[in-house]
C-alpha positions as CSV (number, residue, x, y, z in Angstrom):
1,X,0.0,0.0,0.0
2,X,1.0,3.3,-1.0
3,X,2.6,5.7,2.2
4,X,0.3,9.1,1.8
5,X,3.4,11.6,0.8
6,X,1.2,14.0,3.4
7,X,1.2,11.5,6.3
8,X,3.2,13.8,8.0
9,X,0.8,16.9,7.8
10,X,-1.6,14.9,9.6
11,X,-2.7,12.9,12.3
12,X,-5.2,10.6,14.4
13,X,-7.4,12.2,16.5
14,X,-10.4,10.7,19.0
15,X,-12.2,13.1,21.0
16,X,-15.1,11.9,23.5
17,X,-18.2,14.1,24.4
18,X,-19.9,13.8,27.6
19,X,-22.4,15.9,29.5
20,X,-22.3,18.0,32.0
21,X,-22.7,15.0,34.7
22,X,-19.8,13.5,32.8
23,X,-21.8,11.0,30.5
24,X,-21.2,9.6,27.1
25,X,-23.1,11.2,24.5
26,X,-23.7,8.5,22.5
27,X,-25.2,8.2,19.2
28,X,-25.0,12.2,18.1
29,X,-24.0,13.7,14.7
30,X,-20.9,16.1,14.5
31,X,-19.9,17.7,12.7
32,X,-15.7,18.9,12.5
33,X,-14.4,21.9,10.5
34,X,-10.5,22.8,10.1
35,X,-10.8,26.5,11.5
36,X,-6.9,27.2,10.8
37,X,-3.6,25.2,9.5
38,X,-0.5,24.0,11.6
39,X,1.3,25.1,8.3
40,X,1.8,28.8,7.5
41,X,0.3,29.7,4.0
42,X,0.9,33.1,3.9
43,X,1.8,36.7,2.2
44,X,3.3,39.9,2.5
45,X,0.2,41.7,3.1
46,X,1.4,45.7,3.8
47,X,-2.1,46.5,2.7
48,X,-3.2,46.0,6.2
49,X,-1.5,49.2,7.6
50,X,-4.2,52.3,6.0
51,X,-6.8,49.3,6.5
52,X,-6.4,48.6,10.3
53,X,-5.7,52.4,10.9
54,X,-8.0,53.8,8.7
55,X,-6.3,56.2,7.4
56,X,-7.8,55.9,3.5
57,X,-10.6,57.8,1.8
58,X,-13.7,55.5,1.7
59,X,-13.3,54.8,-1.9
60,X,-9.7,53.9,-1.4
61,X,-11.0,51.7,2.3
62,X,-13.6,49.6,0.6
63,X,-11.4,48.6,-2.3
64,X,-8.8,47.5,0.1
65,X,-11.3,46.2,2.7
66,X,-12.1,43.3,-0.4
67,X,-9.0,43.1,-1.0
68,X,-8.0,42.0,2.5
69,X,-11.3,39.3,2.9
70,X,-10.4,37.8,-0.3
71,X,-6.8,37.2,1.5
72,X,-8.8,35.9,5.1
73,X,-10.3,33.4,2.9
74,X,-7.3,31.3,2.4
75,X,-4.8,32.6,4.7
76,X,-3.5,32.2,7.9
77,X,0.2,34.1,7.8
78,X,1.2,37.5,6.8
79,X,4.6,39.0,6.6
80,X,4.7,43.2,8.2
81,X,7.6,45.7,6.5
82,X,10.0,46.8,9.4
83,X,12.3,48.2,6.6
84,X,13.9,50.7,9.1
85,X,14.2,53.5,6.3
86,X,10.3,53.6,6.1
87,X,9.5,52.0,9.5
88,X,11.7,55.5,11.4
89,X,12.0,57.8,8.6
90,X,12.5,60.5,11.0
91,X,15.4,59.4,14.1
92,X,13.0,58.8,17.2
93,X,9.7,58.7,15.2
94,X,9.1,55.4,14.4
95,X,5.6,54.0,13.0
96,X,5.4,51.3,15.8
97,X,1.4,52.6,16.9
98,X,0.7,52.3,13.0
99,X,2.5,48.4,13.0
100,X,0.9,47.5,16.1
101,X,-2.7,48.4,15.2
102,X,-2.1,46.3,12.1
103,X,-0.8,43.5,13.3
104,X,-3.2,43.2,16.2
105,X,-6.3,43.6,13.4
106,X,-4.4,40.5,12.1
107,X,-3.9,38.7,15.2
108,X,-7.5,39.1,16.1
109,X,-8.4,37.7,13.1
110,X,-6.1,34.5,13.9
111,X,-3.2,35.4,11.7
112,X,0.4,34.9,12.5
113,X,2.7,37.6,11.9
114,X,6.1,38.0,11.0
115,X,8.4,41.0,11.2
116,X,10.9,41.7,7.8
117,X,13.6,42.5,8.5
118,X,15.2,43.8,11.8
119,X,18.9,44.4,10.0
120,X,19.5,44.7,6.1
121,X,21.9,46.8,4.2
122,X,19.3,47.9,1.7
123,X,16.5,50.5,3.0
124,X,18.2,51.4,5.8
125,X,18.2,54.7,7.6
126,X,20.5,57.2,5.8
127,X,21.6,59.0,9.1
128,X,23.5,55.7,10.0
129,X,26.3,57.3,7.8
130,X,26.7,60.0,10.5
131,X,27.7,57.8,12.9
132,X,30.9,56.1,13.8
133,X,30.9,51.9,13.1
134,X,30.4,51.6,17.2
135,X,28.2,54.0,17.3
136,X,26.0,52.2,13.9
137,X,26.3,48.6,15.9
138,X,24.4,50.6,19.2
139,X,22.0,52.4,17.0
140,X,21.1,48.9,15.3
141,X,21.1,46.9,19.2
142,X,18.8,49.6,20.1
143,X,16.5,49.5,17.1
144,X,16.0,45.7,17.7
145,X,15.4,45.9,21.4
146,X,12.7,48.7,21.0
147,X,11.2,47.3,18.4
148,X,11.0,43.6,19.4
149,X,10.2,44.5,22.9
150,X,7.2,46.8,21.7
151,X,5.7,43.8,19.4
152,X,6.3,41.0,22.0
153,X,2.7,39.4,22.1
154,X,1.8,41.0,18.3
155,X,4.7,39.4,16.7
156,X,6.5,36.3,17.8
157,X,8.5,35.7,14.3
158,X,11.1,38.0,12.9
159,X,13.4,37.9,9.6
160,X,16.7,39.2,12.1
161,X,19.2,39.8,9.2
162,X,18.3,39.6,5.9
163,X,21.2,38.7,3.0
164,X,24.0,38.6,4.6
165,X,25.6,36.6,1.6
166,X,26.3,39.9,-0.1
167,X,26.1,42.1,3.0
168,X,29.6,42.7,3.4
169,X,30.5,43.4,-0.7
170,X,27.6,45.4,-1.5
171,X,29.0,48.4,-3.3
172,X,26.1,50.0,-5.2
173,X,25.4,52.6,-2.2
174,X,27.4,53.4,1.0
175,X,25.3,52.3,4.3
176,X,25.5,52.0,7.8
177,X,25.2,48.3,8.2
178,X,27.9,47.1,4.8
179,X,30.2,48.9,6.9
180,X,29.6,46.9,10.0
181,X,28.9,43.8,8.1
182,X,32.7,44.6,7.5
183,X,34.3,44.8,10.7
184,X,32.1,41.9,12.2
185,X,32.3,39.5,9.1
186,X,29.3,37.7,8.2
187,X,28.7,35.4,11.1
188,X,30.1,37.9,13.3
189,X,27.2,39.9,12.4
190,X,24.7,37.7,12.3
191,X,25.9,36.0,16.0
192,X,25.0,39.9,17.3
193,X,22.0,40.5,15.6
194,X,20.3,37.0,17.2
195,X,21.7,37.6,20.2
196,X,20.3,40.6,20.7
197,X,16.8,39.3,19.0
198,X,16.9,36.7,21.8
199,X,17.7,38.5,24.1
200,X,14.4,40.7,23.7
201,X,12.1,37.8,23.1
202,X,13.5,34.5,24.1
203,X,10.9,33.2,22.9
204,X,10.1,34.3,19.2
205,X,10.9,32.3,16.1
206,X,14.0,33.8,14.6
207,X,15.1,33.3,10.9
208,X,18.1,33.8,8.9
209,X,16.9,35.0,5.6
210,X,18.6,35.1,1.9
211,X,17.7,35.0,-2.0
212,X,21.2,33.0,-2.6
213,X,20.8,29.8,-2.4
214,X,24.3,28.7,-3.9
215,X,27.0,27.0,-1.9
216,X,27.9,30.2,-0.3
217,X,24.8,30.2,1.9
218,X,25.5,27.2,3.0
219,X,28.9,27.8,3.9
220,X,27.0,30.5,5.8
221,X,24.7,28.9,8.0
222,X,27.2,25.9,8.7
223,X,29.5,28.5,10.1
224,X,26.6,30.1,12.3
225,X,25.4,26.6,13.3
226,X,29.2,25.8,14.5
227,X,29.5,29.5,16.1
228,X,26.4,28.5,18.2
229,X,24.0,30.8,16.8
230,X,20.1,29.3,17.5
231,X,19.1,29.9,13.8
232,X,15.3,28.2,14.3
233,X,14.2,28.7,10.7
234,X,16.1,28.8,7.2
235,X,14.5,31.6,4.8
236,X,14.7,30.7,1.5
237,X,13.4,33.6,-0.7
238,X,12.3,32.6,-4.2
239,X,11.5,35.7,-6.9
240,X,11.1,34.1,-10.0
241,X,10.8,36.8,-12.4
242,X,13.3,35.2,-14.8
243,X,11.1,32.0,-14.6
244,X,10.1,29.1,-12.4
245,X,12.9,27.2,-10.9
246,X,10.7,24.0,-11.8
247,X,10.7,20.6,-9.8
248,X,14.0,19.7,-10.5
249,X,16.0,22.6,-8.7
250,X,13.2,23.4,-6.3
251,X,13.8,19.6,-5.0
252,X,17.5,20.3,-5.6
253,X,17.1,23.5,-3.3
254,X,15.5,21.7,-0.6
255,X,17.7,18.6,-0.7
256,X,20.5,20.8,0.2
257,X,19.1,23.1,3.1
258,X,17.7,19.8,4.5
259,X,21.5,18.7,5.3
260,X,20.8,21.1,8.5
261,X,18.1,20.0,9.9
262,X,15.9,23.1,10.9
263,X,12.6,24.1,9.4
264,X,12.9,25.8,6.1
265,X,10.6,28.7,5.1
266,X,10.4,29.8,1.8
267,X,9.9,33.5,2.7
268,X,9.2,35.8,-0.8
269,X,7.9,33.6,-3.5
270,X,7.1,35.2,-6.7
271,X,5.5,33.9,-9.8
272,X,4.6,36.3,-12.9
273,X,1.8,36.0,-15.0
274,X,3.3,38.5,-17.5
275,X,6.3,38.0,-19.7
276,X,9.1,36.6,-18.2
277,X,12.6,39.0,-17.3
278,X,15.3,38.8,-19.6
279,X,17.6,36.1,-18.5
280,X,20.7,37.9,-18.5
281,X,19.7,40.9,-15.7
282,X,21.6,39.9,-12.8
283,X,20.3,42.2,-10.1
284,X,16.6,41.8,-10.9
285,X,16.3,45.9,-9.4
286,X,18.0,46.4,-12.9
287,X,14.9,45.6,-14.8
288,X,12.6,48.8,-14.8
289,X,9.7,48.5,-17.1
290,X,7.1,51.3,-17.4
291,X,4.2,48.7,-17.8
292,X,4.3,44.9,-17.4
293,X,1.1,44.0,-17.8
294,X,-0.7,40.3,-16.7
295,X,-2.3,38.3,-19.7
296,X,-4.8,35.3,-19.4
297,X,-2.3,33.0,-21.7
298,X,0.5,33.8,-18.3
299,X,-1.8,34.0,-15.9
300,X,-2.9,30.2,-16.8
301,X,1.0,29.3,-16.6
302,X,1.3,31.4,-13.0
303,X,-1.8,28.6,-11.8
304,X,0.5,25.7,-12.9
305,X,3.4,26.9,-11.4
306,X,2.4,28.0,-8.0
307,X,0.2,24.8,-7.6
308,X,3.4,22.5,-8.4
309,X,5.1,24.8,-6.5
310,X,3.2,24.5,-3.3
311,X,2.7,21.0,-4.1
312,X,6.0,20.1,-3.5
313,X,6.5,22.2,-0.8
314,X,4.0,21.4,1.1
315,X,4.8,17.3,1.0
316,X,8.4,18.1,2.4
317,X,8.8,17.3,5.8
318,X,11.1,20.6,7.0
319,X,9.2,22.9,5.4
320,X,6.9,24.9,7.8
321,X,6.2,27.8,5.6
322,X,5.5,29.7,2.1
323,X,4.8,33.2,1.8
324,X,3.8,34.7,-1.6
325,X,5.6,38.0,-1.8
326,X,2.8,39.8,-3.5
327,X,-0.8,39.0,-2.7
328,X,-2.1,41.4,-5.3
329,X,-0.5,42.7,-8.7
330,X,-1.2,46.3,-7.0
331,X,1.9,47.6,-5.8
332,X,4.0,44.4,-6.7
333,X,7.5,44.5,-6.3
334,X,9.2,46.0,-9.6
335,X,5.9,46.4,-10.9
336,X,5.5,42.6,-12.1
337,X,2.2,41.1,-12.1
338,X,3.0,38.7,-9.4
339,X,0.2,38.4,-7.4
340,X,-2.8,36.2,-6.9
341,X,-5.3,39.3,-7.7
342,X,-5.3,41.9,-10.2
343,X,-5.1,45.6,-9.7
344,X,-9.0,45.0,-9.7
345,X,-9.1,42.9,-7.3
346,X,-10.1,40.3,-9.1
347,X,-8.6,36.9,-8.4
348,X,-6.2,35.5,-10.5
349,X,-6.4,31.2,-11.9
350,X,-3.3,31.2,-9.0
351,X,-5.6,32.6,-6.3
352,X,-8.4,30.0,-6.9
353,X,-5.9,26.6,-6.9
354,X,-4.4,27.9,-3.5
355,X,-7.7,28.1,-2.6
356,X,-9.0,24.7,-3.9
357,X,-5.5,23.1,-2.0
358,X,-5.2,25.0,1.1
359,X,-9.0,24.9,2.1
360,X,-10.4,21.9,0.3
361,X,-7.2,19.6,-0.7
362,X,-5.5,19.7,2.3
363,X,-8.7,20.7,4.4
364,X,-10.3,18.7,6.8
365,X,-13.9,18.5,7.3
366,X,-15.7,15.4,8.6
367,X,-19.2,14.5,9.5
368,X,-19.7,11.7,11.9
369,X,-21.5,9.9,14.7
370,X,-20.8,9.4,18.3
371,X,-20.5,5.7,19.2
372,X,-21.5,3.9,22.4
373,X,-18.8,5.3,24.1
374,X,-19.8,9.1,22.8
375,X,-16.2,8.9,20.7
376,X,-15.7,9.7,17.2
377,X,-12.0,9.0,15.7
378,X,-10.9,10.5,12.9
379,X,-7.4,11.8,10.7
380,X,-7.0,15.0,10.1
381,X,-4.5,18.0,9.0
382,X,-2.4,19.3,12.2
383,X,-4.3,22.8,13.4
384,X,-6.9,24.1,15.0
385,X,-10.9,22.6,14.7
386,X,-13.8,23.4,16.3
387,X,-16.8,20.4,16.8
388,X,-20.5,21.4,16.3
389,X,-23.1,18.4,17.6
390,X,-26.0,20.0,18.2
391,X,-26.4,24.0,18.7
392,X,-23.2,23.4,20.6
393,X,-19.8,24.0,19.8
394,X,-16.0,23.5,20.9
395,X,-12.7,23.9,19.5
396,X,-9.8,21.8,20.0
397,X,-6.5,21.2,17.9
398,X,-4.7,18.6,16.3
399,X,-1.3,18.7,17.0
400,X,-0.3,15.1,17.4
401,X,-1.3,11.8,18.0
402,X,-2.3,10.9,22.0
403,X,-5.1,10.2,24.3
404,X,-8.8,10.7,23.7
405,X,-9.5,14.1,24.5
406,X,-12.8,14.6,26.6
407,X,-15.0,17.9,25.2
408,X,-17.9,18.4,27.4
409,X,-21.2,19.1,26.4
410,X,-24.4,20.9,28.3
């Protein structure tokens, strides 16, 4: 017989309902919904910000306001910008009320958060370059304890340090943190930046987070695993504006990062479903278009690609997490049409096969009966349910397999 290549997404779950005197309620239809995945599905959704603090016209409100319900339907993850060039434009001004407000509209609507980033060389603060390389290191300690310490309970995940690969031999514009990137080295910089993360919330979920995956990032996180820096997650980012890395390097990707053992997060997946970049731009900022518009014949090729894509993904046992870097085509990075709406807000071919995977394919939903012993068994995806028998109802989660679990029922 066949192993299930999803065995590991799931598992067996009996539950027992009894009354309020502790009975067996025998005999009684339920019914049990998946409310929310274990796994993260999930997208950078900066949209939330003028939503949550309402700080649109109407017109501009209610076009966002659908596009933010068309993402609750299938998501359950959403990535926040803490670029510190927009996040404290002004030193000692941050937007931290503005970020908290949105990411508690999310949390209450049972979304996990993460931060990105809490150090990068790119979108930094300019006045950085006023300082002296000691004085850079404090300003960047200091951003990360204020920042992390005024999200603990909003946001428990954060991209620390984001491509350090290049970090230390970027040369197209001076900055504060190349410089210290310098003086620390790479893992020198990156042993700071998570002790200081960790230090501010021991315990939030704290990735290292590149778009190289070659040898050298490798290198890198085997020299930050033997320095003794708790990396929990490997962030993996994915723009595929020059095409789809297809099954063959996507497995060869994961076959690789897999070597170390932690949970892999493919953190900024893009797919077009416009023409494809010219093969031969190396820094994909290079390529500035004035209009790159989607068309249905690439929009049908984005729905193949992102549903092998997450396909594959999501059978991989280390993989906790993909986040599609655009939700909507609005805004997109570099203008591509790379998300799973259009500038209308209409959803995209892409949009409706995550949806038909993440909340029917890999969805579960049972109706049952209660036997003599008022138990129903069942498999089921990891994450959070809730029962209805009756005009009752419970919730409860599957996390892994154990002992009945009594739910009681007036």
């Amino acid at each position: 017989m066949q192993k299930n290549p999803l065995s590991h997404r799931m598992a067996s779950k009996t539950i027992q309902l009894v009354d309020a005197s502790g009975n067996p309620v025998t005999g009684k239809e339920v019914a049990i919904h998946q409310t929310n995945h274990k796994f993260l599905f999930g997208c950078g959704i900066f949209d939330v910000i003028p939503i949550a603090n309402r700080n649109v016209p109407e017109d501009r409100l209610a076009y966002l306001e659908q596009k933010l319900d068309l993402f609750l339907e299938v998501f359950n993850f959403a990535t926040l910008p803490f670029y510190w060039g927009m996040f404290e434009p002004e030193q000692g001004k941050p937007r931290t009320k503005e970020l908290q407000v949105a990411a508690r509209w999310l949390k209450e609507r049972n979304i996990a958060v993460k931060g990105h980033p809490l150090c990068w060389h790119t979108a930094t603060v300019p006045w950085l370059l006023d300082l002296s390389n000691e004085d850079i290191l404090k300003a960047q300690f200091a951003r990360i304890e204020r920042d992390v310490t005024d999200f603990k309970g909003l946001i428990e995940m954060w991209d620390v340090i984001n491509e350090v690969v290049i970090m230390p031999i970027f040369d197209k514009y001076d900055n504060g943190i190349t410089r210290i990137s310098k003086d620390l080295g790479r893992v020198g910089i990156i042993k700071e930046m998570f002790a200081k993360t960790r230090e501010s919330n021991p315990g939030a979920t704290l990735l290292l987070n590149d778009f190289n995956t070659s040898i050298n990032y490798e290198i890198l996180i085997d020299g930050c695993l033997n320095a003794g820096i708790p990396i929990d997650a490997i962030g993996i980012q994915s723009h595929q504006h020059q095409g789809y890395w297809g099954r063959e390097k996507l497995e060869e990707v994961l076959e690789r990062f897999s070597h170390f053992g932690l949970p892999i997060h493919f953190t900024e997946n893009t797919l077009t479903s416009g023409h494809l970049m010219p093969a031969d731009i190396e820094d994909l900022n290079d390529y500035q278009i004035p209009e790159w518009p989607s068309t249905p014949e690439f929009e049908e090729r984005q729905a193949r690609e992102v549903e092998e894509m997450y396909s594959i993904l999501f059978q991989h046992p280390l993989v906790e997490a993909i986040t599609a870097w655009n939700f909507s085509d609005e805004g997109a990075w570099l203008g591509a049409p790379a998300g799973l709406v259009r500038t209308d807000n209409t959803p995209k071919p892409a949009y409706d096969v995550l949806k038909q995977r993440i909340k029917g394919d890999w969805s579960t939903q049972v109706t049952t009966r209660t036997d003599e012993n008022g138990r129903v068994s069942f498999e089921g995806f990891l994450g959070e349910y809730e029962l209805v028998c009756g005009g009752t109802k419970v919730t409860f989660k599957i996390e892994k397999e154990g002992e009945p679990e009594p739910l009681t029922f007036n």
